[in-house]
MARGUTOR-598400 format. One line per 3 residues: number of its first residue (from 1); their letters; for each residue y, z, x of C-alpha. Coordinates in Angstrom, 3 decimals. Layout:
% MARGUTOR-598400
NUM) a) Y/Z/X  ...
% end
This chain:
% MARGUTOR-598400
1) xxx) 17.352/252.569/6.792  20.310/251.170/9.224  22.557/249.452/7.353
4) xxx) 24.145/245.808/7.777  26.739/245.205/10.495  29.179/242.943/9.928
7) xxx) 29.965/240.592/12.933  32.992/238.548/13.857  31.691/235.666/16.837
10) xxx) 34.617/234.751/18.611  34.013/231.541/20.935  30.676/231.226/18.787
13) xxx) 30.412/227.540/19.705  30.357/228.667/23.541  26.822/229.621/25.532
16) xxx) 27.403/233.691/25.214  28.750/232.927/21.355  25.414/230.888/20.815
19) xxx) 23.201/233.508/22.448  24.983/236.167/20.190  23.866/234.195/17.041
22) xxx) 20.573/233.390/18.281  19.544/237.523/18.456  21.623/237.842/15.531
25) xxx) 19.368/235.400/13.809  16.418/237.476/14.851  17.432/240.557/12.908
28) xxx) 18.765/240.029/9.335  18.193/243.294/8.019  20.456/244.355/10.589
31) xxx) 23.423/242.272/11.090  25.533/239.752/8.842  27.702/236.930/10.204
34) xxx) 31.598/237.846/8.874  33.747/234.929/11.035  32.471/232.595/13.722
37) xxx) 35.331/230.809/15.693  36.023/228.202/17.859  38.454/225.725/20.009
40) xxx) 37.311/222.307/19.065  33.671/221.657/18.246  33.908/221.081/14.687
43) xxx) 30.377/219.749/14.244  28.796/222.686/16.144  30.971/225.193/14.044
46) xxx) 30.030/223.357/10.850  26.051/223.749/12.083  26.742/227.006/12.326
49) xxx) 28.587/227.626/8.993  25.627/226.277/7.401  23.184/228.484/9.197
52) xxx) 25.093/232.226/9.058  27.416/231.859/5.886  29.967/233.356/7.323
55) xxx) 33.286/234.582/4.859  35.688/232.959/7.227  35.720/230.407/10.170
58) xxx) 38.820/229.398/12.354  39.758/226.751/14.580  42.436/226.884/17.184
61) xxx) 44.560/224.509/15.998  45.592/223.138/12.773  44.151/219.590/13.090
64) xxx) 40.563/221.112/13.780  40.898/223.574/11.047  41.656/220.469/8.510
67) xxx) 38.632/218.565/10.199  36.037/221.568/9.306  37.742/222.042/5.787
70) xxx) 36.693/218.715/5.028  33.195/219.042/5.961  32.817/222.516/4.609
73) xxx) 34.353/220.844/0.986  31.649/218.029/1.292  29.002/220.636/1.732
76) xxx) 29.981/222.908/-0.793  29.938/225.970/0.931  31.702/229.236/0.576
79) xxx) 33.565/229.511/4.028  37.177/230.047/4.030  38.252/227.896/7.044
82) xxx) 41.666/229.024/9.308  43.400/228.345/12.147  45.708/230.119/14.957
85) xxx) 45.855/233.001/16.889  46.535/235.278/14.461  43.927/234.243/12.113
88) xxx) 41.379/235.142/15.004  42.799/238.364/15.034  43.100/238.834/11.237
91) xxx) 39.180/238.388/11.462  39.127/240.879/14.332  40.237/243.713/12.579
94) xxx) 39.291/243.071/8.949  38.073/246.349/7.321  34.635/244.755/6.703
97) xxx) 34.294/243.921/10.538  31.704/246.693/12.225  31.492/244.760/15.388
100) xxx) 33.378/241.988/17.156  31.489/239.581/20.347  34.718/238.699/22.260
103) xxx) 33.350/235.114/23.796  36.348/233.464/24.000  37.102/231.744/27.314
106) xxx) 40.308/232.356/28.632  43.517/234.184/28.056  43.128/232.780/24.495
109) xxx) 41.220/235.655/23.491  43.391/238.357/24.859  45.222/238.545/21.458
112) xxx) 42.439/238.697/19.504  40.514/241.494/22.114  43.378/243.873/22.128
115) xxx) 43.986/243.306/17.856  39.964/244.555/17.869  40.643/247.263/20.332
118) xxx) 43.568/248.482/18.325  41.684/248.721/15.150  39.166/250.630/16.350
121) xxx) 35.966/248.123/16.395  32.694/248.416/18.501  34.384/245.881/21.059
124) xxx) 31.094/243.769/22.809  33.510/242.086/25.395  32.305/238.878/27.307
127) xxx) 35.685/237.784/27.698  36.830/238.601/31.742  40.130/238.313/30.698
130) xxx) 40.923/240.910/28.313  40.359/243.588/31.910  41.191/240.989/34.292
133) xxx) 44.929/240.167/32.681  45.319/243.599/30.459  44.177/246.085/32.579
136) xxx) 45.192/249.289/31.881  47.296/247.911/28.840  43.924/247.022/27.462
139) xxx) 42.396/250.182/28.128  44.835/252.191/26.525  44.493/249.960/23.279
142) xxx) 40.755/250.797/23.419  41.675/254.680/23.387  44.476/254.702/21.043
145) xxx) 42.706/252.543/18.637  39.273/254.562/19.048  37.445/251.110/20.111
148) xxx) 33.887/251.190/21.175  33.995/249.168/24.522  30.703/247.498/24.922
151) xxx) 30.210/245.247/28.350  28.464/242.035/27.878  28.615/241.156/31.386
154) xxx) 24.740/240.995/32.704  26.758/242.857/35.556  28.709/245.264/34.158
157) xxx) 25.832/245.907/31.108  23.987/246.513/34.147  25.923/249.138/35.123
160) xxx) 26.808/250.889/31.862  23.219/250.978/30.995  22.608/252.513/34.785
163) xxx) 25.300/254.891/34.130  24.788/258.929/33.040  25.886/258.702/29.161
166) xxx) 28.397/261.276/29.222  31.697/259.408/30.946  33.249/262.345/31.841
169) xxx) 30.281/263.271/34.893  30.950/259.844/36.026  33.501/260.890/38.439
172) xxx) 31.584/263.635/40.451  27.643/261.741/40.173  28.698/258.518/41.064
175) xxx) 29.230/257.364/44.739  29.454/253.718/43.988  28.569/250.741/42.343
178) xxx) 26.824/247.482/43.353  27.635/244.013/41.561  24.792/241.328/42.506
181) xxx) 25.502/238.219/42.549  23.369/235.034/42.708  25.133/232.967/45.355
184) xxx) 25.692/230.039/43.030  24.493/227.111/44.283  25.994/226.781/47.778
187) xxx) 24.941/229.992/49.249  23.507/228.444/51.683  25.925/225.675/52.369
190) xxx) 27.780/224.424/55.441  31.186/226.602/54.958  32.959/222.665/56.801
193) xxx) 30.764/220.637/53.980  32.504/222.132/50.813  35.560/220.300/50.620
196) xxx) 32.981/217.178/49.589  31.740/219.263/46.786  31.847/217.541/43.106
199) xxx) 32.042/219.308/39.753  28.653/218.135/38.851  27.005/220.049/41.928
202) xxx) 29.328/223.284/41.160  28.161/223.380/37.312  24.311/223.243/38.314
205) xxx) 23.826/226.894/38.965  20.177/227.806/40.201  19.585/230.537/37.857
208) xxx) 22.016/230.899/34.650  23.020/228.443/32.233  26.607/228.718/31.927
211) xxx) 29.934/226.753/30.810  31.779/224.231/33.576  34.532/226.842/34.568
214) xxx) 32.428/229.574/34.794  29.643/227.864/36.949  32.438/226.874/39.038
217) xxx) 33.876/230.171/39.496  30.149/231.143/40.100  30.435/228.905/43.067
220) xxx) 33.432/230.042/44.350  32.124/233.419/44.003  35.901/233.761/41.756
223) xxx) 33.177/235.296/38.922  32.544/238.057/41.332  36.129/238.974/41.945
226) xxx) 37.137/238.946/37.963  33.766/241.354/37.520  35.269/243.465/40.454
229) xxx) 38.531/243.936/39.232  36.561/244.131/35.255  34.242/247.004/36.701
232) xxx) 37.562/248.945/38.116  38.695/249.067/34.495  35.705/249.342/32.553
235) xxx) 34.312/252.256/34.764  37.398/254.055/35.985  36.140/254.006/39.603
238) xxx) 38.385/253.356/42.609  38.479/249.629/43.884  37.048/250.906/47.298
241) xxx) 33.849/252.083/44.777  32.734/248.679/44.038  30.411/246.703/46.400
244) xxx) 29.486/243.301/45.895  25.775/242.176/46.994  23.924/238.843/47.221
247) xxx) 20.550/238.643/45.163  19.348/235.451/44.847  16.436/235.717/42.193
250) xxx) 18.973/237.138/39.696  16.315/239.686/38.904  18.390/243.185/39.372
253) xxx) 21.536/242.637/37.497  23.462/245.545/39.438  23.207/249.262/40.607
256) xxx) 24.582/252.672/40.883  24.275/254.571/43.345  24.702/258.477/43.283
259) xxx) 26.285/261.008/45.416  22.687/262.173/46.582  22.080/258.389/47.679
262) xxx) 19.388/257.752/44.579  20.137/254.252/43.097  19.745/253.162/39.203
265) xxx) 19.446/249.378/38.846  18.788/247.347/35.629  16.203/244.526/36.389
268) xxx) 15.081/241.830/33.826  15.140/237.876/33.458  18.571/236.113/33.981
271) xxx) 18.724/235.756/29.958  21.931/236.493/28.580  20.245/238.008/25.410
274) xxx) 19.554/240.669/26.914  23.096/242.545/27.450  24.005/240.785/24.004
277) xxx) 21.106/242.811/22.268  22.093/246.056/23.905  25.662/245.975/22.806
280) xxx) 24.889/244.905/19.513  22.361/247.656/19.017  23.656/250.375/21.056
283) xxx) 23.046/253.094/21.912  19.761/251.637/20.308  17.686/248.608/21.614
286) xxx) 16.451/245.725/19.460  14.024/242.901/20.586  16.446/240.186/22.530
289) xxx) 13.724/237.101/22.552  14.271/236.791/26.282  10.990/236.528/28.163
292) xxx) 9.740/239.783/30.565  9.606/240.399/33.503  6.107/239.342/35.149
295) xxx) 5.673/241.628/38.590  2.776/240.239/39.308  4.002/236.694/40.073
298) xxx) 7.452/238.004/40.703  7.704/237.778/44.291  10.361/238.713/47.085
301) xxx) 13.616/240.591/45.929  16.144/239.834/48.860  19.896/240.683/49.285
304) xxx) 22.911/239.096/51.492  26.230/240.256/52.155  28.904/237.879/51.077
307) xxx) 30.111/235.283/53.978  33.572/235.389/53.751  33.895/231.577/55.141
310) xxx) 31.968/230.447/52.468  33.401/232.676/49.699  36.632/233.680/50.506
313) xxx) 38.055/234.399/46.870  35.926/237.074/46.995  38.064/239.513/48.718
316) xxx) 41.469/238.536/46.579  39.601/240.901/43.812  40.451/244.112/46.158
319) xxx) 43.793/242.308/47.289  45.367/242.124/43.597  44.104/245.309/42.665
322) xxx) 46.370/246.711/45.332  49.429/244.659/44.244  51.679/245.570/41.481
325) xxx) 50.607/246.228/38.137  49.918/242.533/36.634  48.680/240.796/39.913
328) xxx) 45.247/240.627/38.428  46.743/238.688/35.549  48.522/236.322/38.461
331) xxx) 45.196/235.626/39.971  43.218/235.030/36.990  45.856/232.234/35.868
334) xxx) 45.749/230.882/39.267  41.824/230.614/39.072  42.340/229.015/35.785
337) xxx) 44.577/226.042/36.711  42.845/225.330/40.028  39.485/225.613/38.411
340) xxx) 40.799/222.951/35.579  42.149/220.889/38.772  38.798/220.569/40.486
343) xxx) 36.982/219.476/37.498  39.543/216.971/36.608  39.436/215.766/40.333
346) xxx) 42.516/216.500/40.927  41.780/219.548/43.384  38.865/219.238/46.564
349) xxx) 36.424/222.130/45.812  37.902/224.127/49.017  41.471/223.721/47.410
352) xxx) 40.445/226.335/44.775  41.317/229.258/47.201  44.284/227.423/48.853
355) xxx) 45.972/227.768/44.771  44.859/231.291/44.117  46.213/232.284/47.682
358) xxx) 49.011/230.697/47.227  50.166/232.108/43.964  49.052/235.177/44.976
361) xxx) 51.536/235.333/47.775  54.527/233.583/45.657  54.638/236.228/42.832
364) xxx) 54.948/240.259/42.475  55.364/240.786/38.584  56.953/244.051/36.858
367) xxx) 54.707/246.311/35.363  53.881/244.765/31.631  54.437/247.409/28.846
370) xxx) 53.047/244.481/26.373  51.045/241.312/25.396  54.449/239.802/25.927
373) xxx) 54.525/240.184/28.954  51.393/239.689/29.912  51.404/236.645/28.616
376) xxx) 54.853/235.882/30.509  53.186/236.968/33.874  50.306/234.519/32.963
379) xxx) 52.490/231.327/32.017  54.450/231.882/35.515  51.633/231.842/37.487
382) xxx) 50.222/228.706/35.735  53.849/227.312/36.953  53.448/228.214/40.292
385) xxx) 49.833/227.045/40.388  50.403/224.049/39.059  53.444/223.022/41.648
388) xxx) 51.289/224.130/44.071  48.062/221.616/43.266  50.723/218.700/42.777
391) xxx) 51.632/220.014/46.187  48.395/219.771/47.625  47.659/216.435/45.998
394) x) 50.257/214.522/47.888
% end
């Protein structure tokens, strides 16, 4: 008999925290809800409260926190209700946590990610940034703390699930790795047509349904430089290891390939379930409720390589990972405010690149030896990011 696992959600009110509930839901004997979080969705959070019974939820801020507390009163239910960073990572690390989904958008959830790393918790990370902006910082937390790192990633699950299980033959079997990516929904776009681009056509991606700044990022192709710079971390392989592929029909999720030229690939149906089911069960597999695979009616698998016009992000992934330590963490905070300027319409579509570029080029951090100063690196290249959309605005 397997006993219960208790579960902290963070970013539960998000699409990857709602996915985690809904295979959580679909295996009670195995799993128990300990903390759901979230930003600012107090009715969704509330829903949920009701649902899981969770022992604690937080809000972000204060004001939130006091909104749910109200509701929970009126309900009568036994959820203590929180707020603040350090009450996400208080529920991060509790003794009775087994397993924590790290969903939070953001550098918000870095704190949080490395508290859970540090304590030594089966780690299911779907947040980019806890790699993207720690880096090695992160990854030592995960070893001194004993963390089980779990990628949630369809990408990067891919991988680790394609992967021999013993780490330590990864080194001498592997030749590379292959990220697919979908294209997003301008793969096939006039490169001299995207500057007209709205928000509404980047968030409409053909295959996945995501947030607003990730399908943007999808459409940028941005999502494929975090997971680059994610996969050097996660898998220890050298940046000049990792290939990026277009594949349409979202059906292989990404590949290894081996020194004798065989290639593993993970294939199934662009569910997100699916990843979230094998990191909460690993190294067993539980039933994810996504649909399967039907070869039958499947059709054509094709593949593209990237077009550098259309997506030229792409290729700032292997740029930062040759800066200084902490240029990753410049990029992704870049990516952030330009991202946030385009779907405010404050930034053209095409302008995206122009910001990351640009902040790229302005900055060359010190090595961080904490999350002080990663978090430093990050609010100075949200300062130079944001001059340089008011710049580009004028």
């Amino acid at each position: 008999m397997t006993s219960i696992q208790f579960v902290t959600v963070l970013g539960s009110t998000g699409s990857i925290g709602t996915s985690t509930l809904d295979v959580l839901a679909r295996h009670p004997e195995r799993f128990s809800v300990f903390a759901l979080t979230a930003a600012t969705q107090v009715d969704l959070l509330l829903a949920q409260c009701q649902r899981f019974s969770p022992r604690y939820a937080v809000m972000a801020s204060e004001v939130h926190a006091q909104q749910l507390a109200g509701r929970v009163r009126e309900l009568g239910l036994s959820v203590e209700v929180l707020s603040g960073e350090q009450a996400l990572c208080d529920v991060s690390t509790d003794a009775a946590v087994d397993a924590v989904m790290a969903a939070i958008v953001g550098a918000a959830g870095l704190a949080p990610c490395l508290a859970a790393a540090r304590a030594g918790k089966k780690l299911l990370l779907a947040n980019k940034e806890a790699l993207v902006v720690g880096g090695d910082l992160f990854m030592d937390a995960v070893r001194a703390g004993g963390a089980t790192l779990l990628p949630i990633d369809s990408e990067h699950s891919a991988i680790f699930q394609s992967l021999p299980e013993d780490p330590a033959t990864w080194a001498r079997r592997v030749h590379k790795i292959v990220l697919t990516a979908s294209g997003g929904p301008f793969r096939t776009r006039d490169p001299a047509s995207l500057a007209a681009v709205t928000p509404q056509q980047a968030c409409a991606h053909p295959n996945w349904v995501m947030g607003r700044k990730i399908s943007v990022d999808s459409a940028t192709m941005m999502n494929k430089a975090l997971e680059v710079i994610e996969a050097r971390y996660l898998f220890g392989l050298a940046p000049a290891q990792i290939e990026v592929v277009i594949h349409p029909q979202s059906v292989i999720h990404s590949m290894v390939q081996y020194v004798d030229q065989s290639i593993v690939a993970q294939l199934g149906t662009p569910d997100m379930r699916v990843p979230i089911a094998y990191g909460l069960s690993w190294p067993e597999r539980i039933a994810s409720g996504a649909a399967a695979l039907d070869f039958a009616t499947l059709g054509a698998l094709t593949f593209e390589q990237p077009d550098d016009q259309r997506f030229p992000g792409l290729r700032l992934a292997w740029e930062a990972l040759e800066g200084p330590a902490g240029t990753t963490a410049v990029l992704n905070a870049a990516n952030e405010v330009a991202v946030a300027a385009f779907l405010d319409e404050r930034l053209r579509f095409d302008q995206i690149h122009a910001v990351n570029r640009a902040t790229l080029s302005a900055l060359s951090p010190s090595k961080p030896q904490s999350l002080v100063d990663l978090l430093a690196i990050d609010a100075e290249a949200r300062a130079v990011s944001t001059a340089e959309v008011r710049r580009l605005r004028r």
